[in-house]
C-alpha positions in Angstrom: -24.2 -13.4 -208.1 -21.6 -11.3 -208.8 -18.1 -12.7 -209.9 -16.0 -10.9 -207.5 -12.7 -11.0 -209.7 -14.3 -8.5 -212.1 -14.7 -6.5 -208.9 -11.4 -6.4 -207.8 -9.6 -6.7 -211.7 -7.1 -4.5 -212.2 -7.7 -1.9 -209.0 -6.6 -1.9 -205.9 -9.0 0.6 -204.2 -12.9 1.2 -205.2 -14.6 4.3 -203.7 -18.0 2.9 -202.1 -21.0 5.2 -201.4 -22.8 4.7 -198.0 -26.7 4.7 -197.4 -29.1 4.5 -194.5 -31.2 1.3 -195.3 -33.8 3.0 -193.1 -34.2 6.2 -194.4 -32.7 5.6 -198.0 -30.2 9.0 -197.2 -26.2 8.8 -198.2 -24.2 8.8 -195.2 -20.7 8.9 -196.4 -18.2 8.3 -199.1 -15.0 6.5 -198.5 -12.8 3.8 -200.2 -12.8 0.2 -199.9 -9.1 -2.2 -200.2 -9.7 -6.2 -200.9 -8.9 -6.6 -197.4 -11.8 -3.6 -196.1 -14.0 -5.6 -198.3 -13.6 -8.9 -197.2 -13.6 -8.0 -192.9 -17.0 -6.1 -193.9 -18.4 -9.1 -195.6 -16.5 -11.4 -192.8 -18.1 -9.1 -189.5 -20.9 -7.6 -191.2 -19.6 -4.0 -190.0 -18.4 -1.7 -192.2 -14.1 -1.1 -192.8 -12.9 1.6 -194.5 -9.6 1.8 -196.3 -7.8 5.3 -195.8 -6.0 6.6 -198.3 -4.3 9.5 -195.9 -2.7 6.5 -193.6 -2.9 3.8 -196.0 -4.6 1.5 -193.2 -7.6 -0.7 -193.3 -10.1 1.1 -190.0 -13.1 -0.2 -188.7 -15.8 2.2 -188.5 -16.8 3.7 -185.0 -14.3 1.6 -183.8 -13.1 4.4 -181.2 -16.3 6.3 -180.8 -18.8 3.0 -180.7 -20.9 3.6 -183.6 -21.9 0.8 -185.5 -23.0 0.4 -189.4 -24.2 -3.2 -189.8 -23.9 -4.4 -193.0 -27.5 -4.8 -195.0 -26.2 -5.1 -198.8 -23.6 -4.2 -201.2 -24.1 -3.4 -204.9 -21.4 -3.1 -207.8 -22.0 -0.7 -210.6 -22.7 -1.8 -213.8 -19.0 -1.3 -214.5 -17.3 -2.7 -211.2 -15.9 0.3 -210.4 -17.6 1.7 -207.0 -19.6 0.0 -204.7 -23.2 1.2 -203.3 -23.4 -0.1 -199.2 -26.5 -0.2 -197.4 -26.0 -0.7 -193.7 -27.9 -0.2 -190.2 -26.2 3.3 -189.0 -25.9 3.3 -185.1 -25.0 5.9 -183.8 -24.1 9.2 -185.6 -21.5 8.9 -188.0 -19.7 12.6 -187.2 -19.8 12.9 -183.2 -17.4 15.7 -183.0 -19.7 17.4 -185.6 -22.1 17.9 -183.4 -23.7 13.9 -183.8 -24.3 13.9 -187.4 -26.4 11.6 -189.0 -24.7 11.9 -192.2 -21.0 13.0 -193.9 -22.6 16.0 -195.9 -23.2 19.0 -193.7 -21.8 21.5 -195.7 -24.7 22.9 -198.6 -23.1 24.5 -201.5 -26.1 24.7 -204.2 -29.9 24.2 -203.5 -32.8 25.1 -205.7 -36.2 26.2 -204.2 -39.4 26.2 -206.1 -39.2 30.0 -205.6 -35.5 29.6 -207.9 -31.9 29.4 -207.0 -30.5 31.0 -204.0 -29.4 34.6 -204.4 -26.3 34.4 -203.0 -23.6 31.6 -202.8 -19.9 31.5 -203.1 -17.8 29.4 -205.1 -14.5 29.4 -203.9 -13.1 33.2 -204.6 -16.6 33.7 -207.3 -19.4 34.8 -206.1 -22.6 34.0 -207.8 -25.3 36.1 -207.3 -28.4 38.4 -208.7 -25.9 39.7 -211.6 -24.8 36.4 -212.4 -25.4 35.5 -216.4 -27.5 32.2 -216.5 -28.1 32.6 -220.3 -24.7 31.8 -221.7 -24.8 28.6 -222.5 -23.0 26.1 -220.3 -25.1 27.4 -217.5 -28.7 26.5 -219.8 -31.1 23.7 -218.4 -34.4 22.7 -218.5 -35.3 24.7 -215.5 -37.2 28.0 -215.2 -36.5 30.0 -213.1 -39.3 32.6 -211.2 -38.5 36.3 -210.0 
C-alpha cells in the first residue's frame, strides 16, 4: 500500500490523469487538493480541484454525469495520480456529448506519413517543411 504522506509531502495540488476503465482511453486531466482526494476516496465519485476558482467540484454534479471510482495509482515519484473510473455519461455535454476532454487533434501520423498540412500556432508546417535538421530526426520513415 501506498504511504499517503509521500503523496501529499510537500505539495498542495497533484495533476491526476483520467481513464475509462472500460475502454482503457484518457478522458480528462485536471488537479486533485487533499480534500478532492479524500471525498473521491470517501464517495467513490470523482472531485476535482479547480485552480481557476480555487474550489473543490464534484464532477457532473450539475449536468448528472457520474465517474465512479475504479482505482487510483501514484507515479513512481508521487507526483500525479493515474484514476480509473466508470464514465457515465459524457464528460463534455455542451461539446456536443463527448466521451472524452481531447477533441481538438493537433499532430497525427498515418502509415502513409505525417499530414501535409497543420498549423502551429502562427507556423505553418507543411510539404516545404525541413524534417532533416536535427531536432526534428526520429526513428520514423517517412513514405511519399
Amino acid at each position: 500500500m501506498v504511504d499517503l504522506t509521500k503523496l501529499w509531502k510537500m505539495r498542495d495540488i497533484l495533476p491526476v490523469i483520467v481513464v475509462d476503465s472500460l475502454t482503457g482511453k484518457v478522458i480528462k486531466h485536471g488537479y486533485m487538493n487533499k480534500e478532492a482526494f479524500a471525498y473521491t476516496l470517501k464517495s467513490h465519485r470523482m472531485w476535482y480541484y479547480n485552480l481557476e476558482t480555487k474550489e473543490v467540484e464534484k464532477f457532473g454534479e450539475e449536468t448528472g454525469e457520474v465517474q465512479k471510482l475504479v482505482s487510483i495509482k501514484a507515479d513512481n515519484s508521487y507526483e500525479s495520480l493515474l484514476i480509473y473510473v466508470e464514465q457515465i455519461g459524457f464528460v463534455l455535454r455542451k461539446e456536443k456529448g463527448y466521451k472524452t476532454c481531447y477533441i481538438h487533434e493537433i499532430y497525427s501520423r498515418t502509415r502513409r506519413g505525417v499530414s501535409k498540412h497543420r498549423k502551429f500556432g502562427k507556423v505553418e508546417v507543411d510539404d516545404n517543411f525541413d524534417y532533416s535538421k536535427e531536432d526534428y530526426e526520429d526513428d520514423y520513415e517517412y513514405e511519399e
